[in-house]
DRENDO-1510 file (C-alpha; in Angstrom, 1 decimal, always signed):
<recs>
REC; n; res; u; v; w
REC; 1; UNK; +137.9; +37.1; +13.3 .
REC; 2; UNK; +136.1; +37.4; +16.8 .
REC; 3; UNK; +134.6; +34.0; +16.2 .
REC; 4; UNK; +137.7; +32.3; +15.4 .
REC; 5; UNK; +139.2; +34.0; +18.3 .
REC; 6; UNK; +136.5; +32.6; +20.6 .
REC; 7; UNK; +137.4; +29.0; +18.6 .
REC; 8; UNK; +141.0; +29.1; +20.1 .
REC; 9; UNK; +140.6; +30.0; +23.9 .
REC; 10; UNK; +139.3; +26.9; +25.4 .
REC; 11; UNK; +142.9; +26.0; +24.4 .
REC; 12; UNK; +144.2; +28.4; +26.6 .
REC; 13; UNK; +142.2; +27.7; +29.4 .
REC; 14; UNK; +143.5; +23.7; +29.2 .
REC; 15; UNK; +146.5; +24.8; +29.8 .
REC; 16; UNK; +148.0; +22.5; +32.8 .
REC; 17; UNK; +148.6; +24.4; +36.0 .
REC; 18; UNK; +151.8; +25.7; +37.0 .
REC; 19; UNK; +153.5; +23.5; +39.8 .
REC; 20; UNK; +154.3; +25.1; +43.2 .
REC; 21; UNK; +158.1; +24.1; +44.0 .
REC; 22; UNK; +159.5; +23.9; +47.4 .
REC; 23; UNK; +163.1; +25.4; +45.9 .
REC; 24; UNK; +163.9; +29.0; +45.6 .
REC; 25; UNK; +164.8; +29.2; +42.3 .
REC; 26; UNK; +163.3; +26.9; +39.3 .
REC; 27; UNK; +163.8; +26.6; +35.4 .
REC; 28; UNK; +162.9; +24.4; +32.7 .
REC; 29; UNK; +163.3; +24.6; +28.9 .
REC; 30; UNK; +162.8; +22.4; +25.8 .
REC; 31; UNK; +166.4; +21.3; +25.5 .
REC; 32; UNK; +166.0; +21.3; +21.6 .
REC; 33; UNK; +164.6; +24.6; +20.9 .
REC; 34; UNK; +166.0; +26.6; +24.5 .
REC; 35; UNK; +162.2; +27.7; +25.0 .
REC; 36; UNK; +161.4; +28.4; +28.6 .
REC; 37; UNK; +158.5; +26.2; +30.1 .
REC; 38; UNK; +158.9; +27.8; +33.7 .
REC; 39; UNK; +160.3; +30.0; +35.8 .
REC; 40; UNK; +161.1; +30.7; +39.3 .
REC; 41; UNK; +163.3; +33.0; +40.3 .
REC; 42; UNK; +165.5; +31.9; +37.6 .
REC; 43; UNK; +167.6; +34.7; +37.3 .
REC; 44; UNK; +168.5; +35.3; +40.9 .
REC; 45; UNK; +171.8; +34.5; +42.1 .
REC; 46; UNK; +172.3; +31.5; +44.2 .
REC; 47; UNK; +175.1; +29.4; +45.4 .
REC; 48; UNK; +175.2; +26.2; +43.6 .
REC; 49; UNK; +177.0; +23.4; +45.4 .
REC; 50; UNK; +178.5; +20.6; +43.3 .
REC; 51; UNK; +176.0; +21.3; +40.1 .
REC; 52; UNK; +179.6; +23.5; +39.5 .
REC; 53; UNK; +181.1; +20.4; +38.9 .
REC; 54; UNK; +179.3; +20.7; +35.0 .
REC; 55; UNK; +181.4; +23.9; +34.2 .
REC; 56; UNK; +184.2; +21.8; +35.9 .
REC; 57; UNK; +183.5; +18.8; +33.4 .
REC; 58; UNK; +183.1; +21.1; +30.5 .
REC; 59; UNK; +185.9; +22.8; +30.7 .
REC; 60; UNK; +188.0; +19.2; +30.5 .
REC; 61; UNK; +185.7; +18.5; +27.5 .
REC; 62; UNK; +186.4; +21.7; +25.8 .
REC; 63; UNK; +190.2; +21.3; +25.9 .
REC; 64; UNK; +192.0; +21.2; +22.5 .
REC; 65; UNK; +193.3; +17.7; +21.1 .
REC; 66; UNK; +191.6; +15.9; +24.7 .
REC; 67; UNK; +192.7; +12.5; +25.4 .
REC; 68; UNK; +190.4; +10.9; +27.8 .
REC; 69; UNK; +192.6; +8.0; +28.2 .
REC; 70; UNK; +195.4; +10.2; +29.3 .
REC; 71; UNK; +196.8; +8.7; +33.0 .
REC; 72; UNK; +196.7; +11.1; +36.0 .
REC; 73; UNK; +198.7; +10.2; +38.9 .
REC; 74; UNK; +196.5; +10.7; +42.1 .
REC; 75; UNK; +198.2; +13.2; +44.5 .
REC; 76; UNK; +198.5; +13.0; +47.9 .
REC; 77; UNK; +197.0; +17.0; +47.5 .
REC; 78; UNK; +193.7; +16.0; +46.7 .
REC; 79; UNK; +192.7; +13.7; +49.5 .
REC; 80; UNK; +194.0; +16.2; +51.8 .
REC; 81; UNK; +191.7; +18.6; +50.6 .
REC; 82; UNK; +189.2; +16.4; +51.3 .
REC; 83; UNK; +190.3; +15.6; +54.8 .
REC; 84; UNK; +190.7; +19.7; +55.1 .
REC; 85; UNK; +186.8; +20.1; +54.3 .
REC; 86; UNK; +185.4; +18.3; +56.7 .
REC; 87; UNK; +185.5; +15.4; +54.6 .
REC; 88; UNK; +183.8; +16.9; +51.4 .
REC; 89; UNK; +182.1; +14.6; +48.8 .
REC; 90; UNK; +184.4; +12.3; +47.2 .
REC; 91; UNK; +185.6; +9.5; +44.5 .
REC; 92; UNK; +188.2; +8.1; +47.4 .
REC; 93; UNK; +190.9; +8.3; +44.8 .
REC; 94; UNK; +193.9; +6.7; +46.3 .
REC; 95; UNK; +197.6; +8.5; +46.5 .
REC; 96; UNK; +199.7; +7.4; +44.1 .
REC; 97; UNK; +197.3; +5.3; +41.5 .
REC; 98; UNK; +197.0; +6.1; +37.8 .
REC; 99; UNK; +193.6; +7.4; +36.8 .
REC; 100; UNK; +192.3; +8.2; +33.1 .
REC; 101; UNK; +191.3; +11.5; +32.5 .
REC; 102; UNK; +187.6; +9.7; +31.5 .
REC; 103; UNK; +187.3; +8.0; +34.9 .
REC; 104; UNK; +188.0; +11.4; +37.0 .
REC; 105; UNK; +184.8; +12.7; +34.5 .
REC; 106; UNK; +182.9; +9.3; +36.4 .
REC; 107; UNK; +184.8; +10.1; +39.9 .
REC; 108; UNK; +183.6; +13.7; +39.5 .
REC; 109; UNK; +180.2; +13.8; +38.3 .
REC; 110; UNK; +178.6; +10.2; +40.0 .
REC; 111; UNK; +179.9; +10.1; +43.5 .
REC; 112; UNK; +180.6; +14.0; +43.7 .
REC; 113; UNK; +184.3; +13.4; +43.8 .
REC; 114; UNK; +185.7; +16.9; +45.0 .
REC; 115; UNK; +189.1; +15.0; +44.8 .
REC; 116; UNK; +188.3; +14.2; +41.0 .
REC; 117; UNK; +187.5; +17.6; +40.5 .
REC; 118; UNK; +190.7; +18.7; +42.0 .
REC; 119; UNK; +193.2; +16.0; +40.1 .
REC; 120; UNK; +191.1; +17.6; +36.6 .
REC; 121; UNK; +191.8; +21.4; +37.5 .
REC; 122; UNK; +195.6; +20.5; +38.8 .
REC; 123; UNK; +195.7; +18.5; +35.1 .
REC; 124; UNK; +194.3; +21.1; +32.8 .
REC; 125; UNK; +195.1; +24.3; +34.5 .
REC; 126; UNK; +198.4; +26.2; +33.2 .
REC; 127; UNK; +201.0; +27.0; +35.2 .
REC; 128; UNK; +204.7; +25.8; +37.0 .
REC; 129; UNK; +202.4; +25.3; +40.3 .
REC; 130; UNK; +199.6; +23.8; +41.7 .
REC; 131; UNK; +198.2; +26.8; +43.0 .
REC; 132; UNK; +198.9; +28.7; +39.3 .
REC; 133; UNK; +197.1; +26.0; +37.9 .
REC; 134; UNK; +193.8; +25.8; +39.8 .
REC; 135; UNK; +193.8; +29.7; +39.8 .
REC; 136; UNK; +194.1; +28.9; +35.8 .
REC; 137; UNK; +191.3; +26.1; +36.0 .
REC; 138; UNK; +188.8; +28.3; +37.1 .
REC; 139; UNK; +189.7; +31.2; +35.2 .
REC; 140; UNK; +188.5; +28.7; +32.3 .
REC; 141; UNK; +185.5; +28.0; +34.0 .
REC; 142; UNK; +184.4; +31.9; +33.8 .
REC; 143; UNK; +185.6; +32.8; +30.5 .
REC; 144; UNK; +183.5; +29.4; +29.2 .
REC; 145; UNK; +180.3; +30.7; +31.3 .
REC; 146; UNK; +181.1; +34.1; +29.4 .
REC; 147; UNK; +181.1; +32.9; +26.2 .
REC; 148; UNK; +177.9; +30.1; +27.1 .
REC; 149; UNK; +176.1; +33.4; +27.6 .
REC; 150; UNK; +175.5; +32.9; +31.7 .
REC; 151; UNK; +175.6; +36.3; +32.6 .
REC; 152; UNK; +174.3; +35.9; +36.6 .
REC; 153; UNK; +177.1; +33.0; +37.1 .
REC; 154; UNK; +181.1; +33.1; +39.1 .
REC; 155; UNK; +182.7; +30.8; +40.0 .
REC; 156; UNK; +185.5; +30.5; +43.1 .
REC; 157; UNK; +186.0; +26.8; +42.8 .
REC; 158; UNK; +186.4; +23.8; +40.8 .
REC; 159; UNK; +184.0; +22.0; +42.7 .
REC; 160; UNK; +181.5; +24.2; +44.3 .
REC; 161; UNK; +183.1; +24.7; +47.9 .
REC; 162; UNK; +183.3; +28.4; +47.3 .
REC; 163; UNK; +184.9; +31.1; +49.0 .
REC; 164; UNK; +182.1; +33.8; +49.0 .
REC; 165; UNK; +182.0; +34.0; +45.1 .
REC; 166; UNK; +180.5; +30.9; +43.8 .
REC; 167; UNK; +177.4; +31.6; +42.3 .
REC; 168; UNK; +174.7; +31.0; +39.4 .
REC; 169; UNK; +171.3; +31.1; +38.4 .
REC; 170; UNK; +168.4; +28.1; +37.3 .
REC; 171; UNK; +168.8; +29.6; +33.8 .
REC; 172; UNK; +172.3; +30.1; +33.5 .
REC; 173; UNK; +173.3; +26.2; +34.8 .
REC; 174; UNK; +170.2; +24.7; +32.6 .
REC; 175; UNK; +172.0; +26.5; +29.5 .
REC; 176; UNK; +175.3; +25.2; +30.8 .
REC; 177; UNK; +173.9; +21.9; +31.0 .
REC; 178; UNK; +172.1; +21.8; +28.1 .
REC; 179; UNK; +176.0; +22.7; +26.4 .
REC; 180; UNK; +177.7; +20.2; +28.3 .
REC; 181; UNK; +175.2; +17.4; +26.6 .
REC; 182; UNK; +176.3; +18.3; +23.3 .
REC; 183; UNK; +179.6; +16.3; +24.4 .
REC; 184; UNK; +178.7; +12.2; +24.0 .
REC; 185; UNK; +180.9; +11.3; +27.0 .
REC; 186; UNK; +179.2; +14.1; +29.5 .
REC; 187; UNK; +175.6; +12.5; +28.1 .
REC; 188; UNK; +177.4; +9.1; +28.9 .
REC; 189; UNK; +178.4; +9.7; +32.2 .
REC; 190; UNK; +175.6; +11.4; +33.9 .
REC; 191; UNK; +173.1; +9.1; +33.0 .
REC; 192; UNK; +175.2; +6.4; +34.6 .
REC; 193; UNK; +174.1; +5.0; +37.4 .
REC; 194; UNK; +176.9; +3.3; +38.9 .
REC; 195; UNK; +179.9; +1.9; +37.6 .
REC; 196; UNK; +183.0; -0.3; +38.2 .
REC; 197; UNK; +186.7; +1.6; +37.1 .
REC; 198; UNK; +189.4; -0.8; +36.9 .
REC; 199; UNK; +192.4; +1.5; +37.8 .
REC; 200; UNK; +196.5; +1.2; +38.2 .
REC; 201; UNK; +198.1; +1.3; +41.2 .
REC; 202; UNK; +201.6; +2.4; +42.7 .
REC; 203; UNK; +203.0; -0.8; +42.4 .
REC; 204; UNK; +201.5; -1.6; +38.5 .
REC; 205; UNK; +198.8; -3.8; +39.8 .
REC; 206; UNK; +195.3; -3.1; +39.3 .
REC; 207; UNK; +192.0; -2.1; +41.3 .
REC; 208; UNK; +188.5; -1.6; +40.9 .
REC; 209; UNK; +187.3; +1.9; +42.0 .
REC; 210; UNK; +182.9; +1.3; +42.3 .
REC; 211; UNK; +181.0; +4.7; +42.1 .
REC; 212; UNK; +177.4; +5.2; +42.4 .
REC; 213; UNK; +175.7; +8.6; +41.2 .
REC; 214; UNK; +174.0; +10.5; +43.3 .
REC; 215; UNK; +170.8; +11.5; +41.0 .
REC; 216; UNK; +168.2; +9.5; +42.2 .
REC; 217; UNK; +166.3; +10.0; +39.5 .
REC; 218; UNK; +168.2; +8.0; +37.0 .
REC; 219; UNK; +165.9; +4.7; +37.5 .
REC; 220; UNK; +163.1; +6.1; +39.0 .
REC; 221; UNK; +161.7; +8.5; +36.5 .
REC; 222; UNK; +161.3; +7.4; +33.1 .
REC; 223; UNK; +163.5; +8.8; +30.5 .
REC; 224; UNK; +165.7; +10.7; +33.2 .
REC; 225; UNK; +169.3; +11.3; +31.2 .
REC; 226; UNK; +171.2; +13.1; +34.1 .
REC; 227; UNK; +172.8; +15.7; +35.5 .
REC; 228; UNK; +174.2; +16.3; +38.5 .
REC; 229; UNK; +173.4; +17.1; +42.5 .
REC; 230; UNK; +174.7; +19.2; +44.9 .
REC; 231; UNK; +174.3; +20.5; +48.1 .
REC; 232; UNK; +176.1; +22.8; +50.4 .
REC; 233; UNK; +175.2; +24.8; +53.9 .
REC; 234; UNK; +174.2; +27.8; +51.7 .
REC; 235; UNK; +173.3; +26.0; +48.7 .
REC; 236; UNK; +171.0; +23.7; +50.7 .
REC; 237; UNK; +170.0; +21.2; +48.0 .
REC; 238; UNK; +170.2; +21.9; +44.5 .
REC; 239; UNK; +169.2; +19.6; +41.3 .
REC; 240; UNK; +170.3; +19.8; +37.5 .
REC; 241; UNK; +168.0; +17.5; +35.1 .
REC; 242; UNK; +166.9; +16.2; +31.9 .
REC; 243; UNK; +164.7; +13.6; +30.7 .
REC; 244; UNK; +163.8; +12.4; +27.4 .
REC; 245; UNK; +160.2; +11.1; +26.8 .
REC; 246; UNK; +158.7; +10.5; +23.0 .
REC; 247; UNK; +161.3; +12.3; +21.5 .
REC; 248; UNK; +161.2; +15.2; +23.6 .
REC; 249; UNK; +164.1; +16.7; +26.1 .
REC; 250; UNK; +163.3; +18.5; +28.6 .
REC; 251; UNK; +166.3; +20.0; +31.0 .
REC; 252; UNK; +166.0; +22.2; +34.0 .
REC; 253; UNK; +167.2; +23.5; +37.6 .
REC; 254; UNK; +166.2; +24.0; +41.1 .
REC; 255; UNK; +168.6; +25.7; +43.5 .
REC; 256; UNK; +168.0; +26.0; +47.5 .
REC; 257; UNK; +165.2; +23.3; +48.2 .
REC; 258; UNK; +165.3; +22.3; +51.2 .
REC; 259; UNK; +165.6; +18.6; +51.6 .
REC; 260; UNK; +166.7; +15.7; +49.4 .
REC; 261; UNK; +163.4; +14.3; +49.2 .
REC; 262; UNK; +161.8; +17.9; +47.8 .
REC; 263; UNK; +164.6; +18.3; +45.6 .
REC; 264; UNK; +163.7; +15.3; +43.9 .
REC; 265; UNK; +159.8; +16.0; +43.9 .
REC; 266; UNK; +160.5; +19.2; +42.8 .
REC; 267; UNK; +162.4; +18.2; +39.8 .
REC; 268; UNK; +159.7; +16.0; +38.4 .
REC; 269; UNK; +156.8; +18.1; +39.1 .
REC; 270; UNK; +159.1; +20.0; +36.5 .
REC; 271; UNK; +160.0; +17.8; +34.3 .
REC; 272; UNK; +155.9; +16.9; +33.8 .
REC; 273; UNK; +154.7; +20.2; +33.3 .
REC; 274; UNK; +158.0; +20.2; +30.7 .
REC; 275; UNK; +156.8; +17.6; +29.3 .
REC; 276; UNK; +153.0; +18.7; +29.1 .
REC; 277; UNK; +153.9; +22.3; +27.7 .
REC; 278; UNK; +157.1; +21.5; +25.6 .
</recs>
C-alpha cells in the first residue's frame, strides 16, 4: 500500500502552479462537470458592472413561447436613460425604429447596450407602466438567480448601473453563465465579434445598426466562446469567460481587476490553468 502510495505522488507534485491574479475575486470550473479549478475570493460579494447583463439576457431567453423575431419599437425612454447616466454604455438604438427582440440580445451583450437592456426589461416586464415593468423585470432576474442556486447575488438593475444593491460573486455569475450557454442563441451571440443588424425605421425604410463586442478575447485567445465585460466605478473591471480547447470548456469570472489590460491577462492565466487541471 505505502509503495503504491509513494508511486502516485510525483503526480501531485507536477501539479501546475496556481496563478496569481491581479482581480479581487477569481473562479474557474470545467463547464461540463461544474468542478472548481480555482478560487479566489469567489464567494465574496462584489458589484458586477454589465456581466448583469447575462441574468438580463437570460431572463429574455427563459420567457415562455419567446419569439426572437418579435419587433420592439425603440423609445425615446431609453436613450434618455443613457443621456441621464452620463452617457452609459450603449447599442445607439434610435427613437422610433423597430428592433427584433434577437438584435436587442446583439445590442445588449456586444456593445454593452444599456439602452438594449432597457427596451428588453420595458418588453418582458409585467405591468400597465414602464416603471411596473422594469420593477417586474428585475424581480425575474432574482427569482431566476434563486432558482440557478446563486445564493451571494441581487440585483437593482437590468443592466448593472445599480442603486446600492447590485451585487454577485465569481461563482455565482460563472454558474449563471455556464446556464445561460445552455441557450444556442446566448452561445451565438457572445462569441460574436461584431456584426451588422439591418433594422426598420420610423418611416419603413431600413438601416444597418454595426456593433462590435467588447471581449477582446474573442480572436485573440484560441477557442475563446464569450461572455461578457463590464466595468463600473465600484466594479472596476470585471470579465465573464469560456473557451473551448480539445473538447474541453472551461468558463470562469474575475470581478474588480483593475485595468482592462489585467482583466484580460487575468482571464487567460485562468483559462490555462483551466485547461491544464480540468
Amino acid at each position: 500500500m505505502l509503495a503504491g502510495g509513494a508511486l502516485t505522488s510525483p503526480a501531485h507534485a507536477a501539479a501546475p502552479p496556481k496563478p496569481s491574479i491581479v482581480a479581487k475575486g477569481g473562479y474557474v470550473m470545467n463547464n461540463a462537470t461544474g468542478k472548481s479549478l480555482f478560487t479566489k475570493s469567489a464567494d465574496t460579494r462584489r458589484s458586477t458592472g454589465s456581466t448583469t447583463k447575462i441574468m438580463t439576457a437570460r431572463v429574455v431567453l427563459g420567457q415562455r413561447n419567446l419569439n426572437l423575431n418579435t419587433k420592439v419599437k425603440v423609445d425615446k425612454a431609453y436613450s434618455d436613460y443613457i443621456v441621464r447616466n452620463n452617457y452609459a454604455s450603449s447599442a445607439r438604438l434610435i427613437v422610433g425604429d423597430k428592433v427584433t427582440v434577437r438584435q436587442l440580445l446583439y445590442g445588449l451583450m456586444l456593445p454593452s447596450g444599456c439602452d438594449a437592456a432597457y427596451a428588453l426589461a420595458d418588453k418582458f416586464g409585467k405591468g400597465s407602466t414602464r416603471a411596473k415593468r422594469v420593477k417586474n423585470f428585475i424581480g425575474q432576474m432574482n427569482s431566476t438567480a434563486k432558482t440557478l442556486g446563486m445564493r451571494n447575488t441581487h440585483f437593482d438593475s437590468f443592466d448593472g448601473i445599480g442603486h446600492g444593491a447590485n451585487y454577485s460573486t465569481p461563482r455565482d455569475l460563472t454558474k449563471l453563465a455556464s446556464n445561460a450557454m445552455k441557450y444556442s442563441t446566448f452561445r451565438t451571440v457572445v462569441k460574436t465579434k461584431s456584426t451588422k443588424q439591418k433594422v426598420t425605421t420610423k418611416s419603413g425604410g431600413y438601416r444597418n445598426m454595426s456593433w462590435t463586442n467588447t471581449n477582446n478575447l474573442l480572436g485573440s485567445y484560441r477557442g475563446a466562446i464569450g461572455v461578457k465585460t463590464g466595468s463600473g466605478p465600484e466594479a472596476k473591471y470585471c470579465l465573464v469567460f469560456a473557451a473551448t480547447r480539445n473538447g474541453k470548456t472551461v468558463i470562469g469570472t474575475v470581478l474588480t481587476s483593475s485595468s482592462l489590460a489585467n482583466r484580460t491577462k487575468d482571464a487567460k492565466k485562468l483559462m490555462d490553468y483551466g485547461f491544464k487541471v480540468a
